[in-house]
TIDREN-989647 format. One record per residue (C-alpha): z negated, y negated, x; residue in three letters. Coordinates in steps of 0.05 Angstrom, whole numbers, plus 5000, padded with zeros to 4 digits. Layout:
! TIDREN-989647
ZYXAla;...
END
This chain:
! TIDREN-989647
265378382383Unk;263877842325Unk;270277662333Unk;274978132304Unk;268378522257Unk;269178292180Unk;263078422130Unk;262878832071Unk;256078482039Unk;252579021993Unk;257279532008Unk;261179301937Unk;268679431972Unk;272079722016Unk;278079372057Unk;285079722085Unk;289379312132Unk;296079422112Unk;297579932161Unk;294280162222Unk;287780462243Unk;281380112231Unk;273480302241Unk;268880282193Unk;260380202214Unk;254680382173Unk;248480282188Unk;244280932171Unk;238980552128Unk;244680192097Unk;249080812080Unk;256580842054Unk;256380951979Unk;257781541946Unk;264681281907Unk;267281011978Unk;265981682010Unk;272381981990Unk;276881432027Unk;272881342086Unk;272682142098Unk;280082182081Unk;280182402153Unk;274482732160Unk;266582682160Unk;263582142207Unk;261382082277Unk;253481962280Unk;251681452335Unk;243281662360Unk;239781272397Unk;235881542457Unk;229781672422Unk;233482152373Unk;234281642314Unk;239881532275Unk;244080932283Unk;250680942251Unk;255181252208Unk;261981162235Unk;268581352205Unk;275581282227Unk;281781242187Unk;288781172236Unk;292381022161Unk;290280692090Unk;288981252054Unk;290881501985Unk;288680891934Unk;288880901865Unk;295680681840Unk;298480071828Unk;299079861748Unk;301079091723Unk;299778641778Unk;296278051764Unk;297577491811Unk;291476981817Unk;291976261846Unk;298376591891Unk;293276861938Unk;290777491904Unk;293678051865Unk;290178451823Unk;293579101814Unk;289279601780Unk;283279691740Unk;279280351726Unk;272880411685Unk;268881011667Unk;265581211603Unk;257780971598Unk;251680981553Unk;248780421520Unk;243180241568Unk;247080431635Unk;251980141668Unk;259780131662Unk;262580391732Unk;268779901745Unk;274579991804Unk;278579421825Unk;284779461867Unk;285978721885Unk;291978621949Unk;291577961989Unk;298577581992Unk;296876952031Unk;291176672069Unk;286576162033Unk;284475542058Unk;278975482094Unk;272075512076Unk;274175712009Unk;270176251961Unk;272776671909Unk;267677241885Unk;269677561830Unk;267377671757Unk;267378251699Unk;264978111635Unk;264678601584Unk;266478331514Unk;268578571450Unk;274578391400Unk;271177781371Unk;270477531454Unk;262977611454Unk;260077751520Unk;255178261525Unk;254178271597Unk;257278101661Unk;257278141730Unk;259177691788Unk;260078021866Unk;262877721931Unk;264378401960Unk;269978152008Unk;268077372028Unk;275876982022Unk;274476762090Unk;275577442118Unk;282277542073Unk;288577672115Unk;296777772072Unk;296978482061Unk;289678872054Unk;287779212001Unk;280579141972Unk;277679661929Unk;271679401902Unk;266279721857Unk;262879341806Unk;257379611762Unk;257279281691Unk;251279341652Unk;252079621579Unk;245379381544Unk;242179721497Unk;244779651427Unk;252079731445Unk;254680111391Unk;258780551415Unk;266680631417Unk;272081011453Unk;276880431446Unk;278779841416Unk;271979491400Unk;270979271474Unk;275178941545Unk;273778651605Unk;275478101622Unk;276278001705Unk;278177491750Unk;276277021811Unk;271776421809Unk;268775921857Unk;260975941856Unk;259575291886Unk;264474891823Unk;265375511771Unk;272375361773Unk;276375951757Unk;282476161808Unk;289476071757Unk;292576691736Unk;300376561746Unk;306276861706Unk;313876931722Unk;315776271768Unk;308876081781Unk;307575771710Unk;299875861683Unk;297676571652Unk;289776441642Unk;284076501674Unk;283177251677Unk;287377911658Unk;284078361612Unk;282779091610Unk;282279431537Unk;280280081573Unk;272880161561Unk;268780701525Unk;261580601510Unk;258481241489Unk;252381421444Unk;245281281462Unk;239081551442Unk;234981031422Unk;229480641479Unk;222180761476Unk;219880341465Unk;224379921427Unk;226179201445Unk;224478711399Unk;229478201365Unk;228377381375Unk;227077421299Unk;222778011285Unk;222778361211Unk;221079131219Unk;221679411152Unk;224380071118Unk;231579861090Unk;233780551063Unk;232781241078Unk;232181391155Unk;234580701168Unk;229780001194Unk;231379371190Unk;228479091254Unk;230978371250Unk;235477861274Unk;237877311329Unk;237676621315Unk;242076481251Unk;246375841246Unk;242775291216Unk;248374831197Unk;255374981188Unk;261374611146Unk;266475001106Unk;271875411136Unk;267975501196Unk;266576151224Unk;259676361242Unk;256476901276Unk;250377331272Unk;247777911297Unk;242878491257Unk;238178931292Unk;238079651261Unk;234380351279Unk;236681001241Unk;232381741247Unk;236282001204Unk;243182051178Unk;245281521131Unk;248781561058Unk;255281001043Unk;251980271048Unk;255079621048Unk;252379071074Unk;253278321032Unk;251077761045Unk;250777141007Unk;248176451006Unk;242676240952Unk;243075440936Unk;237375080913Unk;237375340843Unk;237476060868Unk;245176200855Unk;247976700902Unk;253976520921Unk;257477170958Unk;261576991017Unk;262177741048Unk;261578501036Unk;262378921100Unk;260579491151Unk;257079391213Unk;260379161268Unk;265878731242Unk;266579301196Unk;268279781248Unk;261480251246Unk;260180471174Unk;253280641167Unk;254481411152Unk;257881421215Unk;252281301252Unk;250081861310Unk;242181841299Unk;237681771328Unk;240981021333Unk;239480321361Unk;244779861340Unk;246279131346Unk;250478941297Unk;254678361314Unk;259077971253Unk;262777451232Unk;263277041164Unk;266476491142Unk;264575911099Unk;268575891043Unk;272975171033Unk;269575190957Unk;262775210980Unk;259674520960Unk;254674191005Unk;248474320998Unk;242274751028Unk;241875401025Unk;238376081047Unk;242176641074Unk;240877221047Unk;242278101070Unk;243178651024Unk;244579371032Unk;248979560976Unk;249180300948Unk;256880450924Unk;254380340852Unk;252179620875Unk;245479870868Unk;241579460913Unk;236679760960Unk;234379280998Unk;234278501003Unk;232278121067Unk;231977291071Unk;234577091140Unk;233276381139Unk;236775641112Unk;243375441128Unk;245374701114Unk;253274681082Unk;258374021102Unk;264874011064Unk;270373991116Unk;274173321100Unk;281073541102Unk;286973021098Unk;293873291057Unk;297872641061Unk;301772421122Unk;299171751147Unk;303671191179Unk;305971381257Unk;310670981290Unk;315671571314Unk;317072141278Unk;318572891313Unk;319573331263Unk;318473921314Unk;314874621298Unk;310275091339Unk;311475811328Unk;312575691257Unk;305375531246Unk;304574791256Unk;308974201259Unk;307773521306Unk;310073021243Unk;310072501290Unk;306071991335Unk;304871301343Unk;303571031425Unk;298970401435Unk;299370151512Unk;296369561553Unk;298669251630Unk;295769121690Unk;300068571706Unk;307068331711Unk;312868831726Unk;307469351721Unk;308170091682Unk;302870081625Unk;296170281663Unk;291770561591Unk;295070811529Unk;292871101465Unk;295671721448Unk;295471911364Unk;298972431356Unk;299372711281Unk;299573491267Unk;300673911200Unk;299874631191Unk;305874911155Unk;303375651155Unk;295775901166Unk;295475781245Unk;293176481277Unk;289276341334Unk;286575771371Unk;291075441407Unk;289874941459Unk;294174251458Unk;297073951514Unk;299373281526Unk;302273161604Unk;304272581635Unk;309372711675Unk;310572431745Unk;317472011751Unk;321172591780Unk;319472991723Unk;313973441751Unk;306673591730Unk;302173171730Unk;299772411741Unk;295472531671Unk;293873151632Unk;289573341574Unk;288774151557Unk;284074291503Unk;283274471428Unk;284773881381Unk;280173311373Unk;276173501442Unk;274874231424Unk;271674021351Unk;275574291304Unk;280274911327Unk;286875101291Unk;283375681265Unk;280275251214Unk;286374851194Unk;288774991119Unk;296975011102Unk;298974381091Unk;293673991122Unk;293873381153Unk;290573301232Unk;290572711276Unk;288772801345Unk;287372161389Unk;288872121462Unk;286071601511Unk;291471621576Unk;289271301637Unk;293971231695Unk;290771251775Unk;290770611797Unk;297370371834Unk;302470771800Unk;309970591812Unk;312770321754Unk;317570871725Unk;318871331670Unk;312671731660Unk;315472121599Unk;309372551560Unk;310073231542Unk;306773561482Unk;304474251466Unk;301874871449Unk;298875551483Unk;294776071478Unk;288875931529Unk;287276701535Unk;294576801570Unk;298276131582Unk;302776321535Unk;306075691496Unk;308075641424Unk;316375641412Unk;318974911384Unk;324574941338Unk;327274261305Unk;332074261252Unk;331975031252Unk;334375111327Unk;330275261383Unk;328574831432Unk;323875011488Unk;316175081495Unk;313974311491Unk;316173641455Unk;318773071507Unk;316372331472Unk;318371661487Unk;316471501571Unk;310870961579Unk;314170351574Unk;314469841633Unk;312569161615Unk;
END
């Protein structure tokens, strides 16, 4: 009866109506896997449907209840149609794969012909992704207010992991539409935005022996470095970057033996061979001292360095040492050229036509702004506008925040125009803003064509893009929301 029969594709989940009995097939060259077997047996082993000839047909097992599932944690409620309400990941190997249980409960039909598979990407602190993993276990069309999915995703851990109980790694999970990419909203209290995706700090990647044979870096060096330990090479290196930028990089090591206290420095030699220092560390954002190391090892080593603000511009070669704790050097390794800008950086408030004085989480302060707008016609609201709206950090900003800037509809809702991204179109992150400094961020506002003429009042601000969650905005020392109201469009 195709009628009433849903699909499990791959055998990645298993479904439980919200109460009731249900029936679950198998065909026996397509068998139930082994981490489902617990839940569908919860009531005992299958029946075994043979065909006449004697072969084996189907597996069939019959629950009359959901069974026990694992518990409900933090729900996380996604696009108002899913919730996902537990994650559980076991402990793997580099070079295996991370076993990953998702408890996700459906709380309202989607619209038709909709897709929302879901995806795990295993990351660590910095937000690099090592690997990921996309599944449509459950297709949305089959979804009906109230079943529980469990759904089991495997998550590669490649080779080179280093390894850590906790702390170094998450995964990040959520919903996403293959056919557009567009990711299903995570919503906080009252519906407002939360992310993209709810993360899971919970991972443990374990010791590996090393592969055999060994893979091979894009860049490939292959020399001793120190005693028991091989410098095998490197990924691509940055080959521009301006100051006060952070850039990454990533060192390819084997050990066969247990290693002594090394630092690892690197530097930038100009033209004149002057090393200018810019970092002394451990491996893995100094996480994974080298006499630490469980050998046999294979390790990637993944960092991050910044360019320091004095750094004139210039060319230069970056170059690795391994540092004995005398600063004996024991081994030197050139890793290719690196072309320096100087960050222009403005200090001194330039002329805006209406001043704010507000300030975002005590980090950064919207000075002020200046609004430029043309008309369609007579009796018409302005159609374009330019937007130049003029920031200054009062404190080193922590993060990168994204800016928004909504137009709001005349009733005061969200949104006839909106802008969401990092300032000056993703370019040049709050990260890399100095105290004091000077940043003005230009916004081109187009209206849809036939708007009622009205107040469309703007709203300015900050949030964190990882959660939704927006900056604070005092003025004068008193609190005042999560966003900065300006002047409406004018009418003509």
């Amino acid at each position: 009866n195709y009628d009433v029969i849903k699909w499990l594709p791959g055998s990645h989940a298993l479904v439980f109506s919200a109460s009731g009995p249900a029936l679950y097939l198998y065909p026996t060259n397509s068998p139930a896997p082994a981490w489902a077997l617990p839940y569908l047996e919860a009531e005992g082993p299958p029946e075994i449907v043979i065909a006449e000839n004697g072969v084996e047909l189907f597996h069939v097992y019959r629950l009359s209840a959901p069974p026990a599932l694992p518990v409900a944690a933090e729900s996380a409620d996604f696009g108002g149609l899913i919730a996902l309400e537990s994650i559980a990941s076991e402990p793997a190997a580099a070079g295996e794969s991370l076993p990953v249980t998702l408890r996700w409960t459906v709380t309202a039909a989607p619209p038709v012909a909709t897709a929302w598979s879901t995806f795990v990407h295993l990351e660590d602190m910095t937000g690099y992704r090592w690997s990921q993993i996309d599944q449509d276990g459950y297709p949305a069309e089959q979804w009906q207010p109230g079943e529980v999915i469990l759904e089991r995703l495997d998550v590669p851990a490649p080779p080179g992991m280093p390894p850590s109980e906790n702390g170094l790694y998450r995964l990040r999970i959520g919903r996403f539409d293959p056919a557009t990419d567009d990711r299903l909203p995570r919503l906080g209290p009252g519906g407002a935005f939360a992310g993209d995706s709810q993360l899971s700090d919970d991972v443990a990647i374990l010791h590996a022996p090393p592969p055999d044979p060994l893979p091979e870096p894009p860049f490939p060096v292959d020399e001793p470095a120190a005693g028991g330990l091989r410098f095998l090479g490197h990924e691509p290196m940055p080959r521009n970057a301006e100051t006060g930028e952070t850039v990454a990089l990533a060192l390819w090591w084997a050990a066969d033996a247990p290693l002594p206290f090394l630092q690892l420095r690197l530097s930038l030699v100009d033209e004149v061979g002057t090393a200018h220092e810019i970092g002394r560390t451990q491996p893995v954002y100094d996480t994974y001292p080298f006499a630490q190391w469980t050998t046999p090892a294979f390790v990637i080593d993944r960092q991050e360095t910044r360019i320091p603000d004095e750094l004139p511009s210039g060319d230069y070669r970056w170059r690795l040492e391994l540092v004995q704790n005398d600063d004996t050097v024991v081994y030197s390794a050139d890793l290719g050229p690196l072309t320096v800008t100087q960050t222009e950086r403005l200090f001194a408030l330039p002329p805006f036509a209406a001043p704010v004085g507000a300030t975002f989480g005590e980090e950064i302060a919207l000075a002020g702004y200046t609004l430029e707008t043309e008309f369609l016609g007579r009796n018409s609201v302005s159609s374009s506008a330019s937007l130049e709206l003029i920031w200054q950090a009062i404190a080193q900003p922590q993060a990168d925040y994204t800016i928004f800037v909504h137009v709001l509809n005349p009733d005061g809702t969200c949104c006839v125009w909106q802008s969401d991204a990092q300032p000056r179109g993703g370019a040049y992150p709050t990260s890399r803003w100095r105290p004091g400094e000077v940043v003005v961020d230009v916004y081109e506002i187009t209206l849809p064509e036939g708007a009622t003429i009205g107040d469309y009042e703007i709203e300015v601000g900050l949030y964190l893009a990882e959660t939704g969650r927006r900056l604070g905005v005092t003025v004068d020392g008193e609190a005042a929301g999560d966003a900065v109201r300006l002047a409406p469009l004018p009418k003509e």
